[in-house]
N, CA, C, O and CB atoms as a CASP TS submission, in Angstrom:
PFRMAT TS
TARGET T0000
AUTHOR 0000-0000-0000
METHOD Language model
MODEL 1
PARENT N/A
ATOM      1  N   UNK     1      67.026  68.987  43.072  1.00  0.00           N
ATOM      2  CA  UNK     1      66.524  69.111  44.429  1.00  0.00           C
ATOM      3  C   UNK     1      65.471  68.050  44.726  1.00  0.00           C
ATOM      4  O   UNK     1      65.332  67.705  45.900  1.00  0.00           O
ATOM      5  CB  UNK     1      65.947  70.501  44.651  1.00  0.00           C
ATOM      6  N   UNK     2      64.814  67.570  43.898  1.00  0.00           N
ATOM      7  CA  UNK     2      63.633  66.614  43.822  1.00  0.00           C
ATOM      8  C   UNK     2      64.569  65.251  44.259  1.00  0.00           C
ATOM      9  O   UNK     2      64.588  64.792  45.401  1.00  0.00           O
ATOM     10  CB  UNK     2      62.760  66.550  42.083  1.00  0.00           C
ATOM     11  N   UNK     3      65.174  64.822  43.352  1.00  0.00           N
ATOM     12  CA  UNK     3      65.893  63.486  43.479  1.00  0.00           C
ATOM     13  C   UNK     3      66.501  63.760  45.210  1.00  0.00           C
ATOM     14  O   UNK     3      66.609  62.654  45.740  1.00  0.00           O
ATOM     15  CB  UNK     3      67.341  63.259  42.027  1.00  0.00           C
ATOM     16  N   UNK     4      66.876  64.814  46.113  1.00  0.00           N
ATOM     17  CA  UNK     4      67.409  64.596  47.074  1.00  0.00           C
ATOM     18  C   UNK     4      66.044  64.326  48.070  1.00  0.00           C
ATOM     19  O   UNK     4      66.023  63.306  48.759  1.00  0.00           O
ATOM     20  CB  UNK     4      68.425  65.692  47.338  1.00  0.00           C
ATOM     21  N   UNK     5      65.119  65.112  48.102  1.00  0.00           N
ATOM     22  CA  UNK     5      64.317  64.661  48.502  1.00  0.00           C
ATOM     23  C   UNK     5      63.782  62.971  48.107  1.00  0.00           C
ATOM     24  O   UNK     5      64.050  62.095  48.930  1.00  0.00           O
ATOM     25  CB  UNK     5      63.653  65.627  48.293  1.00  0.00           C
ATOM     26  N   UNK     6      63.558  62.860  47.724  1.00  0.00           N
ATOM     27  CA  UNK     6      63.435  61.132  47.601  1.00  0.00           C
ATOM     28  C   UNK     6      64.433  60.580  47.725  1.00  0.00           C
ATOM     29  O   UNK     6      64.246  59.495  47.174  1.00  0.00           O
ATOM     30  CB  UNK     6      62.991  60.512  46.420  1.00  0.00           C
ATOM     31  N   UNK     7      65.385  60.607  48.089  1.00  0.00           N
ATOM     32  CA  UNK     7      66.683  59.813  48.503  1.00  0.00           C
ATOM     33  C   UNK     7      66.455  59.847  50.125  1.00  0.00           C
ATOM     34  O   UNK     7      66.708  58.910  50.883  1.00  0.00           O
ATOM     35  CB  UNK     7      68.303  60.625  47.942  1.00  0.00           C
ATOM     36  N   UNK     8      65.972  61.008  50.466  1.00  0.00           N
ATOM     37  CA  UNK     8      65.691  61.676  51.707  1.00  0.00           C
ATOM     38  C   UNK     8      64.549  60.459  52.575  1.00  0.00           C
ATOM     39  O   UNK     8      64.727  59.850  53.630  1.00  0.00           O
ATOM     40  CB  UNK     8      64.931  63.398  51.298  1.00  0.00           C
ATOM     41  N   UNK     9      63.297  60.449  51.554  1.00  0.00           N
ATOM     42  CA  UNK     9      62.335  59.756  52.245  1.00  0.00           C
ATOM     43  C   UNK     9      63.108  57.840  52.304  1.00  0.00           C
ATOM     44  O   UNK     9      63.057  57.063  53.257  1.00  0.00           O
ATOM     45  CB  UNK     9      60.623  60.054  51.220  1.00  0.00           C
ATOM     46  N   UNK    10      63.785  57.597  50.835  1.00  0.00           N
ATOM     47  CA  UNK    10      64.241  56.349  50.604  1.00  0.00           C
ATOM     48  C   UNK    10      65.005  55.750  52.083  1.00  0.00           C
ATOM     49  O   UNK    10      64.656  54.709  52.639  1.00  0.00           O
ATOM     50  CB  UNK    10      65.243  56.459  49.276  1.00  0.00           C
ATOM     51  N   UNK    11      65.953  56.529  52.495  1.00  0.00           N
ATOM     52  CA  UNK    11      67.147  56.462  53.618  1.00  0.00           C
ATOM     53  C   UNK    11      66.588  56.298  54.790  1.00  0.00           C
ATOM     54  O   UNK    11      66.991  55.646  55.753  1.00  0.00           O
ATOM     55  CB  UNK    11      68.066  57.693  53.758  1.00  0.00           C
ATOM     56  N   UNK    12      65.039  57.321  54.578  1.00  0.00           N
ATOM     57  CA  UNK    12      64.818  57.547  56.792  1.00  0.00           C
ATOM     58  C   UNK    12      63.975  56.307  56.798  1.00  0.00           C
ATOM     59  O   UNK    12      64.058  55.623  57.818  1.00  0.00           O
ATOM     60  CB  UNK    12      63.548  59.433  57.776  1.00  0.00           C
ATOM     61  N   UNK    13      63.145  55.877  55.804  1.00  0.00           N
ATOM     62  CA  UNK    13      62.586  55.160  55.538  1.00  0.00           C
ATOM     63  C   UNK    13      62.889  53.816  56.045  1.00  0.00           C
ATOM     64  O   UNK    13      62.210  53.253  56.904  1.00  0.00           O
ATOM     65  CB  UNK    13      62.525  55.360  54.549  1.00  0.00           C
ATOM     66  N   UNK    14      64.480  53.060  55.191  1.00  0.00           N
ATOM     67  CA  UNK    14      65.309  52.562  55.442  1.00  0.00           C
ATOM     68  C   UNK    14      65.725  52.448  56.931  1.00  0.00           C
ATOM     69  O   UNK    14      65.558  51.456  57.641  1.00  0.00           O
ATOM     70  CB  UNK    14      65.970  52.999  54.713  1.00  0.00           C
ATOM     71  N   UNK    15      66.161  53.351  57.206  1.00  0.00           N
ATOM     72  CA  UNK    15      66.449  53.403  58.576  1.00  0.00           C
ATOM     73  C   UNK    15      65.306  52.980  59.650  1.00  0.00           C
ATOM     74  O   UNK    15      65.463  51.934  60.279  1.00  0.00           O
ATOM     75  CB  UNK    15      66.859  54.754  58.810  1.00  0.00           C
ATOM     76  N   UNK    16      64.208  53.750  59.853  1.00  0.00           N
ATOM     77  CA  UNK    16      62.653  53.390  60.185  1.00  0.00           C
ATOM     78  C   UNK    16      62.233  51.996  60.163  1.00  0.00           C
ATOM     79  O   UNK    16      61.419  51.696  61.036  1.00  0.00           O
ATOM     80  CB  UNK    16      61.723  54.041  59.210  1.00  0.00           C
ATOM     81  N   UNK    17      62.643  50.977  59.277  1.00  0.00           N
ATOM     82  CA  UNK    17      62.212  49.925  58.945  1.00  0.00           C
ATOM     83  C   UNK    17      63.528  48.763  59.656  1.00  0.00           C
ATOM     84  O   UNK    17      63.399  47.555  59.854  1.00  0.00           O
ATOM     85  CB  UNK    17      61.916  50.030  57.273  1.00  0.00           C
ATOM     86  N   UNK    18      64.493  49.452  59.864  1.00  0.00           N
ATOM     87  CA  UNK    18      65.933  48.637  59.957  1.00  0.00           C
ATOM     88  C   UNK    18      65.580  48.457  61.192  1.00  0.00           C
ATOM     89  O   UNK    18      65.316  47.360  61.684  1.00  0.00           O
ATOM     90  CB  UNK    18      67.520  49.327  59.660  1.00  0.00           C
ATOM     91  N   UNK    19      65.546  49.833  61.931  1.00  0.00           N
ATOM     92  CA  UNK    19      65.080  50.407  63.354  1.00  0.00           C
ATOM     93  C   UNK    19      64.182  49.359  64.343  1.00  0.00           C
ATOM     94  O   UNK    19      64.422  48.939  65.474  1.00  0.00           O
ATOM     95  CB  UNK    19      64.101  51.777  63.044  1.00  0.00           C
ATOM     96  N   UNK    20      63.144  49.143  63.504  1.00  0.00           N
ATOM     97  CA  UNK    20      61.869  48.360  63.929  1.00  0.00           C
ATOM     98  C   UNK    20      62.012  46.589  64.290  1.00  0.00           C
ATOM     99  O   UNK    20      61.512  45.937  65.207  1.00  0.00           O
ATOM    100  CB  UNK    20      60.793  48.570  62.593  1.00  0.00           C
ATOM    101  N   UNK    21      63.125  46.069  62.873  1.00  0.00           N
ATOM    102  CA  UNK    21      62.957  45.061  62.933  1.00  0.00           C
ATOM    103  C   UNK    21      64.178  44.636  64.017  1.00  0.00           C
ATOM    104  O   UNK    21      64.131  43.620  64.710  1.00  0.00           O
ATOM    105  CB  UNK    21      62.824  44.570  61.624  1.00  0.00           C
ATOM    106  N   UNK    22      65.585  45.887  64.026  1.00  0.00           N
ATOM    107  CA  UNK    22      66.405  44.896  64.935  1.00  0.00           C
ATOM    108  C   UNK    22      66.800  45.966  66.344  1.00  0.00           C
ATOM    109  O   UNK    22      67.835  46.026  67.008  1.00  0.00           O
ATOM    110  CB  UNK    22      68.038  44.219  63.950  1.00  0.00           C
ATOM    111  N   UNK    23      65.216  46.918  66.481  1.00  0.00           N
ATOM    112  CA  UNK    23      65.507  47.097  67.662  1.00  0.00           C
ATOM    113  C   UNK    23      65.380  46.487  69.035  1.00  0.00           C
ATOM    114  O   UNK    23      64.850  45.378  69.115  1.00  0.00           O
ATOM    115  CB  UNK    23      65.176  47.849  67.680  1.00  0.00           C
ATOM    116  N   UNK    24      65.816  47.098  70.138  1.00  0.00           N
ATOM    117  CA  UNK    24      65.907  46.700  71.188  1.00  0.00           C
ATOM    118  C   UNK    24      65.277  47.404  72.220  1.00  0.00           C
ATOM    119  O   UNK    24      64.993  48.584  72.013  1.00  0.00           O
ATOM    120  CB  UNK    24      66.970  46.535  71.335  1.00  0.00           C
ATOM    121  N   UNK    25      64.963  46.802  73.473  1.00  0.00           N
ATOM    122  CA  UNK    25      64.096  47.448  74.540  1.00  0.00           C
ATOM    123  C   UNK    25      62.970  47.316  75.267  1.00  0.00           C
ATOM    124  O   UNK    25      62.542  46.239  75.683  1.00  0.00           O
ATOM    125  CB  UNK    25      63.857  48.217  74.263  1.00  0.00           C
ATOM    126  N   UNK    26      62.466  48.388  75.439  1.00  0.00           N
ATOM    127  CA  UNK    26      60.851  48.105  76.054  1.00  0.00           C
ATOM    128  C   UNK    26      59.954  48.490  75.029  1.00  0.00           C
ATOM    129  O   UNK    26      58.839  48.483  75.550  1.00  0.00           O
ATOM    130  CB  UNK    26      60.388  49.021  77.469  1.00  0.00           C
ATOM    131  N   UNK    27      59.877  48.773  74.020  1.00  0.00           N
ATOM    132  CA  UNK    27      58.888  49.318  72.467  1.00  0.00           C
ATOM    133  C   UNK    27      57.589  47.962  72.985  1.00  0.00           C
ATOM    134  O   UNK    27      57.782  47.096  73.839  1.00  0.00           O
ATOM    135  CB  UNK    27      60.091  48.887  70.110  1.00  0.00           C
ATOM    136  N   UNK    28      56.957  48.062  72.573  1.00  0.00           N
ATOM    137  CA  UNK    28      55.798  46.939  72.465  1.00  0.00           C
ATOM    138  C   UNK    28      55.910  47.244  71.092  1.00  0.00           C
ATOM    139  O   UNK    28      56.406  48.162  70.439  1.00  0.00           O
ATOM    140  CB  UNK    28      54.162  47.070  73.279  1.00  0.00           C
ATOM    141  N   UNK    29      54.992  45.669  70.725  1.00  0.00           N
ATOM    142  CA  UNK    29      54.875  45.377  69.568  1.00  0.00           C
ATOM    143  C   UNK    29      53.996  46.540  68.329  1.00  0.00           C
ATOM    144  O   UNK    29      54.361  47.059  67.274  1.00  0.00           O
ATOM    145  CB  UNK    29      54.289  44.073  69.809  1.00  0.00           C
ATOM    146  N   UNK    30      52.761  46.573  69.095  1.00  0.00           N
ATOM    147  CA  UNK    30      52.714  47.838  68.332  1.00  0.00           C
ATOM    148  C   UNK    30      53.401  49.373  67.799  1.00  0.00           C
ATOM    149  O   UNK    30      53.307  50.140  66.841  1.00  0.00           O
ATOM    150  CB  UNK    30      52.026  48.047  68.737  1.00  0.00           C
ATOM    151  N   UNK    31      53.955  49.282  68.769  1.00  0.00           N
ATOM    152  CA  UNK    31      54.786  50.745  68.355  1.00  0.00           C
ATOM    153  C   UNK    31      55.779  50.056  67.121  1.00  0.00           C
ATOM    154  O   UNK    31      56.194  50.739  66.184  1.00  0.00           O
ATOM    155  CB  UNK    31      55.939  51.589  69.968  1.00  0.00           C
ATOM    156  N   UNK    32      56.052  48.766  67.260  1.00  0.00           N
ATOM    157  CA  UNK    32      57.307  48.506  66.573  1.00  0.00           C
ATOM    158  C   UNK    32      56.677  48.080  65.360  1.00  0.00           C
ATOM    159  O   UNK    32      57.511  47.668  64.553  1.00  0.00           O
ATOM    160  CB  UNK    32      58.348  47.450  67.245  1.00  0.00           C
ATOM    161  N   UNK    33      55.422  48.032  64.924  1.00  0.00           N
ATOM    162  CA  UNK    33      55.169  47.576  63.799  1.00  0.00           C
ATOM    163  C   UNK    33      54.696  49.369  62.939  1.00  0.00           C
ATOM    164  O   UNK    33      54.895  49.733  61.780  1.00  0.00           O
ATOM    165  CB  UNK    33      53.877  46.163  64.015  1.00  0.00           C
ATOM    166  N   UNK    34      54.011  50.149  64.159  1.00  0.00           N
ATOM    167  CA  UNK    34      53.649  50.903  63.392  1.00  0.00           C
ATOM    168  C   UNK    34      55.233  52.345  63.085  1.00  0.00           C
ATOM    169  O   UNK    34      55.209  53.478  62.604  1.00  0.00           O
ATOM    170  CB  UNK    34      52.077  51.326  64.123  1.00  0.00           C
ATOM    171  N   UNK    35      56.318  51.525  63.637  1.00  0.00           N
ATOM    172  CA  UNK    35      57.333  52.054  62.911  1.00  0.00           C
ATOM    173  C   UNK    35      57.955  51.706  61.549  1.00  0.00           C
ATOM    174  O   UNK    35      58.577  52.440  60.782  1.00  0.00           O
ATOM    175  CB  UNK    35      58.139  52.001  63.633  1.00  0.00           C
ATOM    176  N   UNK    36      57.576  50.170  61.418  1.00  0.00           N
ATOM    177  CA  UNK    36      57.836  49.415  60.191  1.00  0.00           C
ATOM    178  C   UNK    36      56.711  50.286  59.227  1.00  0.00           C
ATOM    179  O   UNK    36      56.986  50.798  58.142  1.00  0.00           O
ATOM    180  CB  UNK    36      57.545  47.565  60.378  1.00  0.00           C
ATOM    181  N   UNK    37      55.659  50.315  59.759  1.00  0.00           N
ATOM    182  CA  UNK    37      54.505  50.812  58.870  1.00  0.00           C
ATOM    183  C   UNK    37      55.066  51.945  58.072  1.00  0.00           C
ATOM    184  O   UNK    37      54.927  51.914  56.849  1.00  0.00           O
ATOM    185  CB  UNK    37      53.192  51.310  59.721  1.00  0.00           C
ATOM    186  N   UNK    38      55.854  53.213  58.802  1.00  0.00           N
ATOM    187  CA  UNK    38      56.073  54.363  58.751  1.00  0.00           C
ATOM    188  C   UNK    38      57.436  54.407  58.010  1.00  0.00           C
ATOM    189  O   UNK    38      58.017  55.464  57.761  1.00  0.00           O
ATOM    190  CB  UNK    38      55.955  54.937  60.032  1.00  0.00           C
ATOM    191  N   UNK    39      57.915  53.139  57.668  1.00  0.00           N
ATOM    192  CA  UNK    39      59.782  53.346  57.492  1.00  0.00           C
ATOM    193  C   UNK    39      59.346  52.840  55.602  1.00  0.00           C
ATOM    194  O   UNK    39      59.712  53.343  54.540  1.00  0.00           O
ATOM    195  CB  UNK    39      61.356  51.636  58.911  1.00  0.00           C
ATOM    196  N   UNK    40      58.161  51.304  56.001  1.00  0.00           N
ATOM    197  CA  UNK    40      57.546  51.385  54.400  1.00  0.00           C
ATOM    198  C   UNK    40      56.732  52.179  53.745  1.00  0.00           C
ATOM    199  O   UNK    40      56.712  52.005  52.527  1.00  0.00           O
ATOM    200  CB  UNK    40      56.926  50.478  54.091  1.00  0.00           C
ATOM    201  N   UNK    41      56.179  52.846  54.098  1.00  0.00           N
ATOM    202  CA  UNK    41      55.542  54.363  53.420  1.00  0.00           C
ATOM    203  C   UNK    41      56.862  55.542  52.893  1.00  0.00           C
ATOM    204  O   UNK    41      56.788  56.298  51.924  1.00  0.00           O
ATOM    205  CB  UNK    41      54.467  55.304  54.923  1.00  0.00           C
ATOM    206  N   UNK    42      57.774  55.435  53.650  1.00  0.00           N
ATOM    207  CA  UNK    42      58.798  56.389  53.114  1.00  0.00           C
ATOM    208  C   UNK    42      59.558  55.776  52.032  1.00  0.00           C
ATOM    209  O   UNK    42      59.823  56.365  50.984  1.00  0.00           O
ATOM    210  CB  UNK    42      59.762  56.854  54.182  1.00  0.00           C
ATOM    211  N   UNK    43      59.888  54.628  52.296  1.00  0.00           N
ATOM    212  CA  UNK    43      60.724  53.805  51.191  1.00  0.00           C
ATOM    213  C   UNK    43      59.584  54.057  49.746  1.00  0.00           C
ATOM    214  O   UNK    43      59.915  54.571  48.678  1.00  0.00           O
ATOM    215  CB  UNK    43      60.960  51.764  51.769  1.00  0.00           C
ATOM    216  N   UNK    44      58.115  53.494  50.133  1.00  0.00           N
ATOM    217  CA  UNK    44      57.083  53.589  48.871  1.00  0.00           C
ATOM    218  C   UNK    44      57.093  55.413  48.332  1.00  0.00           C
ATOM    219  O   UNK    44      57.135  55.722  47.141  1.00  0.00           O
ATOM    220  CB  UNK    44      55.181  52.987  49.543  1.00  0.00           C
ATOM    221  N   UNK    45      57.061  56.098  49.086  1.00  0.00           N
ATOM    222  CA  UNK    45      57.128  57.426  48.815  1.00  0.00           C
ATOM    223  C   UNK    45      58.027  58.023  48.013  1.00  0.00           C
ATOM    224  O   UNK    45      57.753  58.815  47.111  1.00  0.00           O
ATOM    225  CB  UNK    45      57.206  57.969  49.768  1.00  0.00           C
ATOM    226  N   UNK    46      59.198  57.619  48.359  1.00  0.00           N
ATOM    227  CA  UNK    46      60.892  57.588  47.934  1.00  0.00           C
ATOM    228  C   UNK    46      60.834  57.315  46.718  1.00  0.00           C
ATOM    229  O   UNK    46      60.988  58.246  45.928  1.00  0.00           O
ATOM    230  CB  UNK    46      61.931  56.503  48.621  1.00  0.00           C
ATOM    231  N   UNK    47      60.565  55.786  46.143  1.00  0.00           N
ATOM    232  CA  UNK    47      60.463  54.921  45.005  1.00  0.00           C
ATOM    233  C   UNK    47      59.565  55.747  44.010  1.00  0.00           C
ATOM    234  O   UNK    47      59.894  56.051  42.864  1.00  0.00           O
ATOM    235  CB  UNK    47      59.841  53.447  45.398  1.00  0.00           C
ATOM    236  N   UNK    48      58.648  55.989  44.492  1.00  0.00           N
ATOM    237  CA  UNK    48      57.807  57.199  43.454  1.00  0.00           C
ATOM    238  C   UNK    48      57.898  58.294  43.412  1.00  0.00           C
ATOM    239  O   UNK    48      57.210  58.944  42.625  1.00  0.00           O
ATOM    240  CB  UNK    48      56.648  57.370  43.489  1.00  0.00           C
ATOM    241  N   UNK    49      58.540  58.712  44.021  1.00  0.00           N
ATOM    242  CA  UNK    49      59.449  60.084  43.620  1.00  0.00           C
ATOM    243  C   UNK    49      60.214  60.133  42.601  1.00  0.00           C
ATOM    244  O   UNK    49      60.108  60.853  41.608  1.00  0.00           O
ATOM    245  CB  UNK    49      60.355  60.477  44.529  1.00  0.00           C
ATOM    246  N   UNK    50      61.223  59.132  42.923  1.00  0.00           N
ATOM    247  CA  UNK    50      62.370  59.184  41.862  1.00  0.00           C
ATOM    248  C   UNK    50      62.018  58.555  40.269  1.00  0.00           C
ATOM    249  O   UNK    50      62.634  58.981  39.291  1.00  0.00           O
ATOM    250  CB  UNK    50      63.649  58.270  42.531  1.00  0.00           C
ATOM    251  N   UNK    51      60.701  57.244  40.123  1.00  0.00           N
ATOM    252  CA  UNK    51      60.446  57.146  39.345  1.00  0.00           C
ATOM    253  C   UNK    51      59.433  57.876  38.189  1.00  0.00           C
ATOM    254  O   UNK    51      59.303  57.511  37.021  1.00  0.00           O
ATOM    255  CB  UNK    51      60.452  56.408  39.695  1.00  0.00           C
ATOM    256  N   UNK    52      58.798  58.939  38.817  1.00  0.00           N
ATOM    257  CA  UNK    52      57.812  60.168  38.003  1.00  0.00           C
ATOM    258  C   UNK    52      58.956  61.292  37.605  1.00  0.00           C
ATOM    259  O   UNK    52      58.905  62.058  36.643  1.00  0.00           O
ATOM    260  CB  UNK    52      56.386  61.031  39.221  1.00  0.00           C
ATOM    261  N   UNK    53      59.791  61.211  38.396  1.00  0.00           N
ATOM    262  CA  UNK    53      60.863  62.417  38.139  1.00  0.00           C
ATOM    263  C   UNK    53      61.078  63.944  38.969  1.00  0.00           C
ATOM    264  O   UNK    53      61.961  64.723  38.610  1.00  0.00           O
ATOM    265  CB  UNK    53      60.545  62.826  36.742  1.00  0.00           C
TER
END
């Protein structure tokens, strides 16, 4: 159950960060960085999950 959870944060994370760099619209820059901010905290979160166990 642990490993899905960190696959969990790894993915939205992923996504969050994908999101940021090739979205589109009216976002201002800040919102779009502090989504990058939020997509690399999950990926970092993710990564240490799965590596403590």
């Amino acid at each position: 159950m642990h490993d899905a959870g960190a696959w969990a944060f790894l993915i939205g994370g992923t996504m969050l960060l994908l999101a940021s760099l090739f979205g589109r619209g009216r976002e201002t820059g800040r919102r779009r960085l502090l989504r990058a901010a939020v997509g690399l905290c999950g990926i970092a979160a993710g990564g240490l999950r799965l590596m403590t166990g």
